[in-house]
C-alpha positions, -999 to 999 in steps of 0.1 A, spaced: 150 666 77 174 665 106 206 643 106 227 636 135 255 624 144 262 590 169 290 587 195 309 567 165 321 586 134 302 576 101 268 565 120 238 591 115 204 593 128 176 607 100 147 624 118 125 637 90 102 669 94 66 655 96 37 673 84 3 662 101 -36 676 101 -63 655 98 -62 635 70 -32 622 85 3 625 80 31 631 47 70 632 52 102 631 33 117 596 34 148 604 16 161 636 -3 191 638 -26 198 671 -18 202 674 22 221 641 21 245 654 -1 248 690 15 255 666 43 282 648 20 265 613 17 269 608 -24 250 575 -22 230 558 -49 206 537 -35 203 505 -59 182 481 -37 153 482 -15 151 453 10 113 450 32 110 424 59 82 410 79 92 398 113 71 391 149 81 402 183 112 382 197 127 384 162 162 392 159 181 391 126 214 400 123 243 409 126 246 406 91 273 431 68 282 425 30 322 424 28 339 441 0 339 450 -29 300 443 -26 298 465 9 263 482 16 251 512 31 218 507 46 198 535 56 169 518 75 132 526 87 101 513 102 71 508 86 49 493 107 57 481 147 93 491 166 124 475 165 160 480 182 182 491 153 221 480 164 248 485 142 285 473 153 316 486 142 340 458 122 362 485 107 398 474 116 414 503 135 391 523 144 389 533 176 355 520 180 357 489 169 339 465 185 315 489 199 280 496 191 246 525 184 217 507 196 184 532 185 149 523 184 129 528 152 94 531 154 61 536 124 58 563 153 92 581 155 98 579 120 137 577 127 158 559 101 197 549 105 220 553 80 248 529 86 272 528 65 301 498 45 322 488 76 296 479 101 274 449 112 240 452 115 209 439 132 177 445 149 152 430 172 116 433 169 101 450 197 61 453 190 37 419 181 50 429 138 74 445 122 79 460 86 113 468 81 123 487 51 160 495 40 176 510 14 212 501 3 236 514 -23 251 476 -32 234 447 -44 232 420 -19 262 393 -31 258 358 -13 292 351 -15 300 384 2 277 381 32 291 374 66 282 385 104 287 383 140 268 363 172 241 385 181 249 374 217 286 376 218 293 391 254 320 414 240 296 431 223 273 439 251 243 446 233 210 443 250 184 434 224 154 446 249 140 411 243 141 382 270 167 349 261 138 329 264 119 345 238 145 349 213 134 338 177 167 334 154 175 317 121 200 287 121 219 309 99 228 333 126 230 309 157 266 299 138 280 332 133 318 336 150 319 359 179 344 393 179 375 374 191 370 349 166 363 372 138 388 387 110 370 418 96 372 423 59 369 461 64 
């Protein structure tokens, strides 16, 4: 399992070692140990799974504190565009954002951890997201950012036209009008 580093501290990239032959294929998901030789002491408490079409975008979604979650995130079935958005106040990426595709294919997974927004788009006809996090999801705790807020700059690979979003999400404040809780 190889994890890497982002361009912004605290965001990894999880490429697991995949063993194929003709039966198919087997791979480590998650192991205790490498994460923690990497330092991540997590204790993942909650899996989330989510079934979305192409167009699809859900997010940015982050649970404030003291119910924050680390998320580390994979693909089950399809591709999505994986963003997560730094909220932490003074940092000097704030505001700023990794944008990586996750694919059943690439078998990537993020780990993103408390102090970020997150969100993805569905690139392929279905999706199966899966997620682990090491918080319980609060609903009193749950807040987020306009997926399309220009200060952000993300390009969610799928056209404005054909942009399937929740009412939920259409109402989220943009950066400027947003007081992080991290």
């Amino acid at each position: 399992m190889q994890i890497e580093s982002t361009h912004i501290e605290g965001l990894y990239i999880v490429t697991p070692r995949v063993f194929e032959d003709a039966r198919g294929y087997f791979f480590e998901s998650y192991n205790e140990s490498v994460f923690a030789a990497k330092g991540f002491l997590y204790r993942w408490v909650q899996d989330n799974q989510s079934a979305s079409t192409r167009g699809v975008i859900r997010g940015l979604h982050y649970q404030a504190p003291p119910h924050a979650q680390t998320k580390l995130i994979r693909v089950l079935q399809g591709s999505i565009l994986d963003v997560a958005v730094d909220i932490r106040n003074g940092s000097p990426t704030y505001g700023q954002h990794v944008a990586i595709e996750l694919s059943a294919a690439n078998k990537k997974q993020f780990l993103i951890p408390a102090g970020f927004a997150h969100g993805f788009s569905v690139l392929s006809e279905k999706a199966e997201v899966l997620y682990k996090c090491d918080q319980l999801y609060n609903k009193d705790s749950e807040g987020g950012l306009l997926f399309d807020d220009p200060a952000l700059g993300i390009d969610w690979n799928i056209p404005a036209g054909e942009v399937i979003l929740s009412e939920k999400d259409r109402t989220l404040p943009t950066l400027a009008a947003f007081h992080s809780p991290f």
